[in-house]
C-alpha positions in Angstrom: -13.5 -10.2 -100.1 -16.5 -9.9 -97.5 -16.5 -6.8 -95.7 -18.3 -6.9 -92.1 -19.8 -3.2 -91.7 -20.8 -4.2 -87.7 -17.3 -4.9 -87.3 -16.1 -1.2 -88.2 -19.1 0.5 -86.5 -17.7 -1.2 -83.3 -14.5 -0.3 -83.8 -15.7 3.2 -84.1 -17.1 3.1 -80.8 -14.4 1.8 -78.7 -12.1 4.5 -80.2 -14.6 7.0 -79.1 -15.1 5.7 -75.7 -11.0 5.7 -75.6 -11.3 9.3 -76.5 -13.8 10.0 -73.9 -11.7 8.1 -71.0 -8.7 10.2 -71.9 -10.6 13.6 -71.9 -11.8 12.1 -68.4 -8.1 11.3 -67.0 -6.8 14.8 -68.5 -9.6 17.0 -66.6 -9.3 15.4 -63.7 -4.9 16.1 -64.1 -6.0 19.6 -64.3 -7.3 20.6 -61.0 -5.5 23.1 -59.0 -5.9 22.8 -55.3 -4.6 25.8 -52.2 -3.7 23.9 -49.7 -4.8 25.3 -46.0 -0.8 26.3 -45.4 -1.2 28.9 -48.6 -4.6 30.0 -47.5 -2.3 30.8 -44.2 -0.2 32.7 -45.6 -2.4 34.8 -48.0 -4.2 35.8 -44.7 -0.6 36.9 -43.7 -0.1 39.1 -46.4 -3.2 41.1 -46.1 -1.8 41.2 -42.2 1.7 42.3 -43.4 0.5 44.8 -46.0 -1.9 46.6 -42.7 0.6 46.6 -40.5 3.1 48.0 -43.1 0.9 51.0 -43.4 1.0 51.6 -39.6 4.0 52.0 -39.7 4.4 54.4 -42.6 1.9 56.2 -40.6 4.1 56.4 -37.7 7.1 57.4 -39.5 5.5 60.3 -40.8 4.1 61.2 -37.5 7.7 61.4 -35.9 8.7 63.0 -39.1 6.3 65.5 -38.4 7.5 65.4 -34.6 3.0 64.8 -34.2 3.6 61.2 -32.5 2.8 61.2 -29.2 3.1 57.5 -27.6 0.9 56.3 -24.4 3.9 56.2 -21.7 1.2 53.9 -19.5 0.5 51.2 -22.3 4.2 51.2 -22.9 5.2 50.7 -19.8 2.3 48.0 -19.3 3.1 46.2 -22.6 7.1 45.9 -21.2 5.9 44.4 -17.9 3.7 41.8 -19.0 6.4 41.0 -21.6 9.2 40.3 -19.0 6.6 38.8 -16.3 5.0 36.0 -18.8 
């Protein structure tokens, strides 16, 4: 029996470059991507979390009976709200 060394050597090297083309395709399967909408709404919960201490703010003011609102930009607030 004659036994062709080139023959296994090349056989080597296709099975590595089959390796290599897997490792390829599973690195590029493992990318993680935020898409703009998420980005959105991460904005929106450092928005949500600000405005939720405003208001704990103001709670403990009238608790404290220390809030004291601005009649005028109340007042101005509801008439640009009903005249839009």
């Amino acid at each position: 029996m004659k036994i062709n060394p080139m023959h296994s050597v090349q056989a080597y090297k296709s099975q590595q470059n089959v390796q290599r083309q897997q490792q390829e395709i599973v690195k590029k399967a493992d990318q993680l991507e935020i898409s703009a909408q998420a980005k959105e709404l991460a904005k929106a919960r450092e928005f949500t979390e600000a405005r939720e201490q405003k208001v704990q703010e103001l709670k403990a003011q009238v608790q404290n009976g220390t809030y004291k609102p601005d009649l005028n930009e109340t007042a101005r607030k509801m008439y640009d709200y009903w005249n839009k």
